[in-house]
C-alpha positions in Angstrom: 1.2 -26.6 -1.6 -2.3 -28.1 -0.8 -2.9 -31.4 -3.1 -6.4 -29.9 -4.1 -7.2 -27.2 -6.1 -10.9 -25.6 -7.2 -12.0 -23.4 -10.0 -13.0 -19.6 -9.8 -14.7 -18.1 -13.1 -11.7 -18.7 -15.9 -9.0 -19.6 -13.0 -7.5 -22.8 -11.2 -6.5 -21.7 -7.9 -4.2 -24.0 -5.6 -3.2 -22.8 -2.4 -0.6 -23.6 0.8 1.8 -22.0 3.5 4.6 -22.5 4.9 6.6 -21.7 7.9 8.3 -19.0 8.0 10.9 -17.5 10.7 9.4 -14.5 13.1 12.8 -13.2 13.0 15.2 -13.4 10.2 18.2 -12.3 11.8 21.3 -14.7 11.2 19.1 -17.1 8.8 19.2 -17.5 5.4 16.0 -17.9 3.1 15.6 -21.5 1.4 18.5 -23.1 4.0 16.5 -22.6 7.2 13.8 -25.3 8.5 11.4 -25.0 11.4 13.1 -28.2 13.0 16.2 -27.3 13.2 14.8 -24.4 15.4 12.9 -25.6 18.4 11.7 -22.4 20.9 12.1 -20.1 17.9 8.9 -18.0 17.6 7.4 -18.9 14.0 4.7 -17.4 11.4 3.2 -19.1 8.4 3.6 -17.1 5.0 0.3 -18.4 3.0 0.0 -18.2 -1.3 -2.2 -19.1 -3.6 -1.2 -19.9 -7.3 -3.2 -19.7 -10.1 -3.4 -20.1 -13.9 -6.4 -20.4 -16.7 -7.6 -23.6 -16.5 -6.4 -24.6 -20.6 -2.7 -23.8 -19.1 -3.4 -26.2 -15.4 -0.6 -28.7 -17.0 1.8 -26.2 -19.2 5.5 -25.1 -18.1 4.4 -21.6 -17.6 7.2 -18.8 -16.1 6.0 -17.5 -12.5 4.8 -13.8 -12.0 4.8 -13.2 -8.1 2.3 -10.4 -7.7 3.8 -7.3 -4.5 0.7 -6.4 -3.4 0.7 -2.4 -2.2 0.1 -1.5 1.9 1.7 -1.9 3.7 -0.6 -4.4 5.6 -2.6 -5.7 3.3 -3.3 -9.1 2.0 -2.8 -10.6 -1.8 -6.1 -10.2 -3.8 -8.6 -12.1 -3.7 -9.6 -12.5 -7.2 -13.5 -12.6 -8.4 -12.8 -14.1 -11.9 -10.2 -14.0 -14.5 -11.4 -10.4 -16.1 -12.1 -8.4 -13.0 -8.4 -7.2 -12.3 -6.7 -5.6 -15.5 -3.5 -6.7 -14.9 -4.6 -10.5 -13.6 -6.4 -10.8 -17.3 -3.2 -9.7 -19.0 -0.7 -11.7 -17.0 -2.8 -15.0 -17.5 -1.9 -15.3 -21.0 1.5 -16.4 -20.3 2.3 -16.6 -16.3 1.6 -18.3 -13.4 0.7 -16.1 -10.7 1.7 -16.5 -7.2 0.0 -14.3 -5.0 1.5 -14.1 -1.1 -0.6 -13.0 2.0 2.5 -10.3 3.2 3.2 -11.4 7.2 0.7 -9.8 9.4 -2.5 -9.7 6.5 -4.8 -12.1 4.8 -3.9 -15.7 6.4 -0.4 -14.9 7.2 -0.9 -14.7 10.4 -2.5 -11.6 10.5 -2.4 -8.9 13.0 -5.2 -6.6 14.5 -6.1 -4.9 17.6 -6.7 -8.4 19.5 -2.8 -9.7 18.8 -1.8 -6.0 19.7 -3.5 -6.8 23.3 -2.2 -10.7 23.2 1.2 -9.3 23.3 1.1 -7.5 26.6 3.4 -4.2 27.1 3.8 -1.4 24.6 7.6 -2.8 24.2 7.1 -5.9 23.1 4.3 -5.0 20.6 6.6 -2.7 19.2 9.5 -5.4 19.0 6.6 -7.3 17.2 5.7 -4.8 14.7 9.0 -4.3 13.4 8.9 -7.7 12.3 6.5 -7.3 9.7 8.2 -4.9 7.4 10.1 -5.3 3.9 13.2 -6.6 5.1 11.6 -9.0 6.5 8.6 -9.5 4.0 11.1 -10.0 1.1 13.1 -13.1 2.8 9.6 -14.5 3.3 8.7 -14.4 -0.5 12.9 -15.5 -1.2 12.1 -18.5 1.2 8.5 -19.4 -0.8 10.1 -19.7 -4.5 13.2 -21.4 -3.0 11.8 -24.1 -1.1 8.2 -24.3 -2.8 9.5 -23.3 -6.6 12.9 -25.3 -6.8 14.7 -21.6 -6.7 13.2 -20.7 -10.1 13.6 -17.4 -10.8 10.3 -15.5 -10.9 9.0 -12.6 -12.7 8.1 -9.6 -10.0 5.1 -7.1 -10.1 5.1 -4.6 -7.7 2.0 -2.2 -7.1 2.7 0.9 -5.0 4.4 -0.7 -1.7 5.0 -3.6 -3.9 7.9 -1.3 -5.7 9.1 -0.9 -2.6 9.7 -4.5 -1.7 10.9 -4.7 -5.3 14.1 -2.5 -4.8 14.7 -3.8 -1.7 14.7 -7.7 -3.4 16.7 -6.5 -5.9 19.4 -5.2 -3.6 19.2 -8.8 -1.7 18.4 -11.4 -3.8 18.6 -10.5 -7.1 19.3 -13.7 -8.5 15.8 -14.9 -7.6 14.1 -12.8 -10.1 14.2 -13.1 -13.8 12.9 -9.4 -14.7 10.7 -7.1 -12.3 8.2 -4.7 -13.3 7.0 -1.9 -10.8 3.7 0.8 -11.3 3.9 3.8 -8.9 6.0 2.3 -6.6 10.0 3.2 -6.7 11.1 4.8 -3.2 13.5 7.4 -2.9 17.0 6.0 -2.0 18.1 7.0 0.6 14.8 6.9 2.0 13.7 10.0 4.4 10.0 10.3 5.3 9.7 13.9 6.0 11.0 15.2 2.5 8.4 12.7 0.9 5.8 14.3 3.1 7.1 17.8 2.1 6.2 16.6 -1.7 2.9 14.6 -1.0 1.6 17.7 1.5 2.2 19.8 -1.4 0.3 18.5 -4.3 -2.3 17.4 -2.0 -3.1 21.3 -0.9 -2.6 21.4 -5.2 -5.3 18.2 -5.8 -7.8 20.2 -2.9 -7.9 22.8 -5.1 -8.2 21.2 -8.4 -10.9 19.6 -6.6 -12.6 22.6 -5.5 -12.6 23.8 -8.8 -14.1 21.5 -10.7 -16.6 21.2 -7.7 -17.1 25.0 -6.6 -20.1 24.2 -4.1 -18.7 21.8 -2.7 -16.2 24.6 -0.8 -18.8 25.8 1.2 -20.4 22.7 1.5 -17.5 21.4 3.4 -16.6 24.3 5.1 -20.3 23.6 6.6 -19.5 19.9 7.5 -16.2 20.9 9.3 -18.2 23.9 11.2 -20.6 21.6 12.1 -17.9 18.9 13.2 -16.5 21.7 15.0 -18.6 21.4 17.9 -17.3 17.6 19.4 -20.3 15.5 19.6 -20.5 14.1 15.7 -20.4 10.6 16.4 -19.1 7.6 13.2 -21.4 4.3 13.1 -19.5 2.2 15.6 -19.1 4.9 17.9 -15.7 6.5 16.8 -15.8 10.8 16.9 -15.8 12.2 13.7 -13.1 15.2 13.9 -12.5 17.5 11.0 -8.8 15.9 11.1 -10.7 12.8 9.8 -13.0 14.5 7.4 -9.5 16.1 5.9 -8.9 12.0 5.2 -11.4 12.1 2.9 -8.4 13.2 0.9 -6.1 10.1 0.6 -8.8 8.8 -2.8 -7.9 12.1 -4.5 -5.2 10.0 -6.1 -7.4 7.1 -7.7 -9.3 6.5 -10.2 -12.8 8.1 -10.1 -11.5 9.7 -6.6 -12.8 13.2 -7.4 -16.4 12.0 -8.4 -16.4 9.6 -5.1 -15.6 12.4 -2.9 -17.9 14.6 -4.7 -20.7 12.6 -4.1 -20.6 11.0 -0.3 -20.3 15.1 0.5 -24.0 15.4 -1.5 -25.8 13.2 0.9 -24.5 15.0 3.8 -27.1 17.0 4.9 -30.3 15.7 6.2 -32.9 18.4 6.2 -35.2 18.9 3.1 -33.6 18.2 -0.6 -30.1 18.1 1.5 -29.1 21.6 0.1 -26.6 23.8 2.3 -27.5 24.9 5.1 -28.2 28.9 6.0 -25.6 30.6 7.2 -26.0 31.5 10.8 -26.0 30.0 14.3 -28.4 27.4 13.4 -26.3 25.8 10.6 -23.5 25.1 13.1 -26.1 22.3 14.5 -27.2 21.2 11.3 -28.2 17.5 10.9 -25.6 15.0 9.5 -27.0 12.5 7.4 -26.6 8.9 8.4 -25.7 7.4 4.7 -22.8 10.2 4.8 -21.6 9.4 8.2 -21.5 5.5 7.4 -20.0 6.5 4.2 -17.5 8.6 5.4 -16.5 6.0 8.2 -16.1 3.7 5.0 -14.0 5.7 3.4 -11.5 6.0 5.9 -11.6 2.6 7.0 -8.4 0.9 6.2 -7.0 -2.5 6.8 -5.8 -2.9 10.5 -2.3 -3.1 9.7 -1.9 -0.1 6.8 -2.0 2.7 9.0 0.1 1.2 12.0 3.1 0.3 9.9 2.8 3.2 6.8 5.4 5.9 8.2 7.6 3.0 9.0 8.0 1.7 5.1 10.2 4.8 5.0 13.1 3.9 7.7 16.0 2.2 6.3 18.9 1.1 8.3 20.4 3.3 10.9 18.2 6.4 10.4 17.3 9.5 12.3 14.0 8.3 14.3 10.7 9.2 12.5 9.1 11.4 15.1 5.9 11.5 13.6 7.4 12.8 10.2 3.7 13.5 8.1 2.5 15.6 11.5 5.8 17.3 11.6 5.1 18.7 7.8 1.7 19.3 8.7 2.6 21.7 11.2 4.6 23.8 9.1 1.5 24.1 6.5 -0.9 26.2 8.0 -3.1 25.8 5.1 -3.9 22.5 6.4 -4.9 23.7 10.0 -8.3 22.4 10.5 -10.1 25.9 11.1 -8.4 27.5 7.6 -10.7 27.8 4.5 -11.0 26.2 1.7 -10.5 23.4 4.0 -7.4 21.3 2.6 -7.3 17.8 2.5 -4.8 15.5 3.7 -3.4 12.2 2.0 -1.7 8.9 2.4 -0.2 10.2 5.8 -0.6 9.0 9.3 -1.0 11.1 12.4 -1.2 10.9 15.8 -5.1 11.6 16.8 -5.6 8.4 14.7 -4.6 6.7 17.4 -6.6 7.9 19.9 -10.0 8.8 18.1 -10.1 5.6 15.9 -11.1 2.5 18.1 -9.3 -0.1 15.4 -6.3 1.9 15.8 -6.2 2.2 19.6 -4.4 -0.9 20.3 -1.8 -0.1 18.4 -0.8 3.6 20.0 1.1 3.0 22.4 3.5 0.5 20.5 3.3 2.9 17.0 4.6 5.6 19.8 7.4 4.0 20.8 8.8 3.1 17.1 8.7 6.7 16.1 11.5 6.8 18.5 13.0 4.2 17.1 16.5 4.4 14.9 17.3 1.3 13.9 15.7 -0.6 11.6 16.2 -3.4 9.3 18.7 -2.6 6.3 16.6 -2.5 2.8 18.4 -0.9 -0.1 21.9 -1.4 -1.3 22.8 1.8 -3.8 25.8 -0.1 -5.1 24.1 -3.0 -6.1 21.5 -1.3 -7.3 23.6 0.6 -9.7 25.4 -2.6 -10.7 21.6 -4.1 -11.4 21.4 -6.3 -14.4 17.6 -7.0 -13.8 15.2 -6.1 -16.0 13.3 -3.9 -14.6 10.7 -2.1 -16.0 8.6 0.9 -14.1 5.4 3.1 -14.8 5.9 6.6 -13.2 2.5 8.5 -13.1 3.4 12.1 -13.7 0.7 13.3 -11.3 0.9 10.2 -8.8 -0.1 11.6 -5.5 1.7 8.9 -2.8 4.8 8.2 -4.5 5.9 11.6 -6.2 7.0 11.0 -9.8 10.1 13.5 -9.3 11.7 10.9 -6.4 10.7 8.0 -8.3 12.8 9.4 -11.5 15.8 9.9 -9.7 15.9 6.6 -7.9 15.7 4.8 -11.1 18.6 7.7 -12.8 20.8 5.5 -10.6 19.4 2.1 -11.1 21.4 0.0 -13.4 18.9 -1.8 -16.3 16.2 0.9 -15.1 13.4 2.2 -17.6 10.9 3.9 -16.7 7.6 4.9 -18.8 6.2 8.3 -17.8 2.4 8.7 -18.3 -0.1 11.5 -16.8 -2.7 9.3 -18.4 -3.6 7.4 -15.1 -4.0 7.5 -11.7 -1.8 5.7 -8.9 -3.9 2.6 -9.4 -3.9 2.3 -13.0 -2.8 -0.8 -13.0 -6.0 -2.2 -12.2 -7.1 -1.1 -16.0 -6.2 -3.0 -18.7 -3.7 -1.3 -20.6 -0.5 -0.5 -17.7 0.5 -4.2 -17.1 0.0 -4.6 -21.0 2.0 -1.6 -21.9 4.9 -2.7 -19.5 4.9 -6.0 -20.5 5.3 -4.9 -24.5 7.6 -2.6 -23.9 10.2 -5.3 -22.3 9.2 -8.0 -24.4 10.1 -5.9 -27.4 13.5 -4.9 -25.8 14.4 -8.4 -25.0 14.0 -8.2 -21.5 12.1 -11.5 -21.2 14.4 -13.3 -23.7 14.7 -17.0 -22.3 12.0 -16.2 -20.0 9.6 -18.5 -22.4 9.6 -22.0 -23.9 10.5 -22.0 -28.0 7.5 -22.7 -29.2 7.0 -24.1 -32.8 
């Protein structure tokens, strides 16, 4: 850790990285050292830590924050107030917040280390490098070396839950109690029945949708007729398809999602007070407003990483190869066929004209191709230790979560030992970011003794 630290609004921040190894294979976290491995290829795992400034000197338990993704960085907090969770967790933890390989300043990847690598093959061998298994051993390496092997508290958002259950079935003993919000994977993992759910409600949230906005139907059955004809082009110069106007979907799941969506597809039409157009040949060549194309390109921007490795979060092991598993249920919906009305919307689900239409993508294609062929990955959850589990662990389950469907979260943790999970339809998949989830969680294990020992006596 860096000697200096600095002050944000109502938090001390100190910061470092250490190396970590590319490959894990046949080391063990906390016993390996950079020196002892001359011509082995090696990545830096960055964190910061921070506190409130009236607890900078106090023996404070650790919280290690899992950020969601995959592929993206720790946050980057604003203040002490702006994140719902951070405020809560301040009062009593220090939190440790790790860049996941490949994002923030963990050596991160984009389309320029895609092309630095040469061939297709050995972008791909890359790639597979920056998944859980790996991402975990990382983190297991940071609090054994940097945090004399204390045990930490996890907090896993969305992905984060992910890397949770696979910590817990391979280093348990490194945390002290975990907490997870919209984030438990089905075990055994299998990406095309998750698909079969998500597709599902998402044709049910694209009608809810649709219902509580009933112009908006028409007004983007207009948009996709007028997308229809190939020469819509995205700030930047990307095409704009229908497939990526069906995108739009993916914040149908958040907070506020409906009224976001609602309200970029106001602004899309240029021509006098921007109402529909008349039916008829002319409306097929209607003018797209510039604030809703650079809106829309927003919208559907991601981080570089998130789209390239998010089908791959679900292969575990020795697995059937993914062969493009969210296109594969596509296909079989014919609802979601781009020239059907209503026009559906799609959600947290990656396909192949990505990868071709989307210049940020485009390095990545040929690599992302090859791993869907791939069936053999890096071994993440262990069912019997997972059902021998004596960590704490404490999970929010959103009844209506649209990426990680509450029905396979609730049977993963039916045979997860020390498992509870609090079901609530009163938030979205990002409800943590409110101020009441992390509270909630936190009470409800504090209260069961979960966090006995966890604290100093105090008194």
């Amino acid at each position: 850790m860096t000697n200096q630290g600095y002050y944000l609004p109502g938090l001390y921040v100190r910061e470092g990285s250490i190396p970590v190894p590319l490959d894990w294979a046949g080391s063990e976290p906390g016993v390996w050292r950079a020196e002892d491995h001359s011509g082995q290829a090696v990545i830096r795992c960055f964190y910061r830590v921070v506190c409130a400034p009236e607890h900078i000197h106090d023996d404070l338990p650790l919280l290690v924050y899992l950020q969601g993704g995959p592929g993206s960085g720790a946050p980057r907090p604003l203040n002490a107030t702006a994140d719902g969770w951070m405020a809560e967790a301040l009062r009593n933890f220090r939190i440790v917040l790790p860049d996941q390989r490949g994002t923030g300043r963990s050596n991160a990847i984009d389309g320029s280390t895609m092309a630095s690598l040469g061939e297709p093959r050995a972008q791909a061998d890359y790639l597979k490098h920056f998944l859980a298994d790996s991402i975990i051993r990382d983190f297991e390496h940071l609090r054994r070396t940097v945090f004399a092997g204390r045990p930490w508290v996890t907090l896993g958002q969305s992905f984060g839950g992910f890397l949770t259950m696979a910590y817990l079935s391979n280093f348990p003993e490194g945390i002290a109690a975990a907490f997870t919000t919209g984030g438990v994977p089905h075990i055994p993992a299998d990406a095309y029945e998750l698909y079969s759910h998500t597709f599902t409600k998402m044709a049910q949230r694209s009608q809810i949708f649709y219902q509580r906005y009933p112009g908006d139907q028409d007004r983007v059955a207009a948009i996709a007729d007028r997308l229809a004809q190939g020469d819509v082009v995205l700030p930047g110069g990307d095409p704009l398809s229908v497939e990526r106007l069906q995108t739009l979907g993916a914040d149908l799941g958040k907070s506020g999602g409906f009224e976001r969506l609602h309200w970029l597809l106001d602004t899309a039409f240029l021509d006098g007070d921007g109402s529909l157009p008349a039916s008829g040949a002319s409306s097929s060549r209607a003018t797209l407003s510039q604030a809703f194309l650079e809106g829309l390109r927003a919208a559907t921007a991601v981080t570089p990483l998130y789209w390239p490795l998010q089908e791959f979060i679900y292969a575990d092991g020795d697995c059937e190869p993914l062969r493009w598993a969210a296109q594969r249920v596509r296909d079989a919906r014919p609802e979601f066929d781009t020239a059907a009305r209503p026009l559906m919307f799609t959600g947290e689900a990656i396909f192949p004209w990505m990868f071709e239409q989307e210049s940020a993508l485009r390095p990545f294609g040929p690599a992302v191709s090859l791993l869907m062929e791939e069936g053999s990955w890096g071994h993440l959850y262990d069912p019997d230790r997972l059902a021998d589990n004596q960590v704490p662990l404490q999970a929010a389950v959103y009844a209506d979560d649209l990426y990680v469907p509450s029905e396979l979260q609730l049977d993963t943790l039916s045979r997860v030992g020390h498992a509870h999970a609090w079901v609530t339809n009163e938030f979205e998949h990002d409800g943590l970011h409110g101020d009441r989830v992390f509270a909630h969680l936190y009470r409800l294990a504090l209260e069961r003794g979960d966090l006995e020992g966890l604290f100093p006596a105090r008194g």
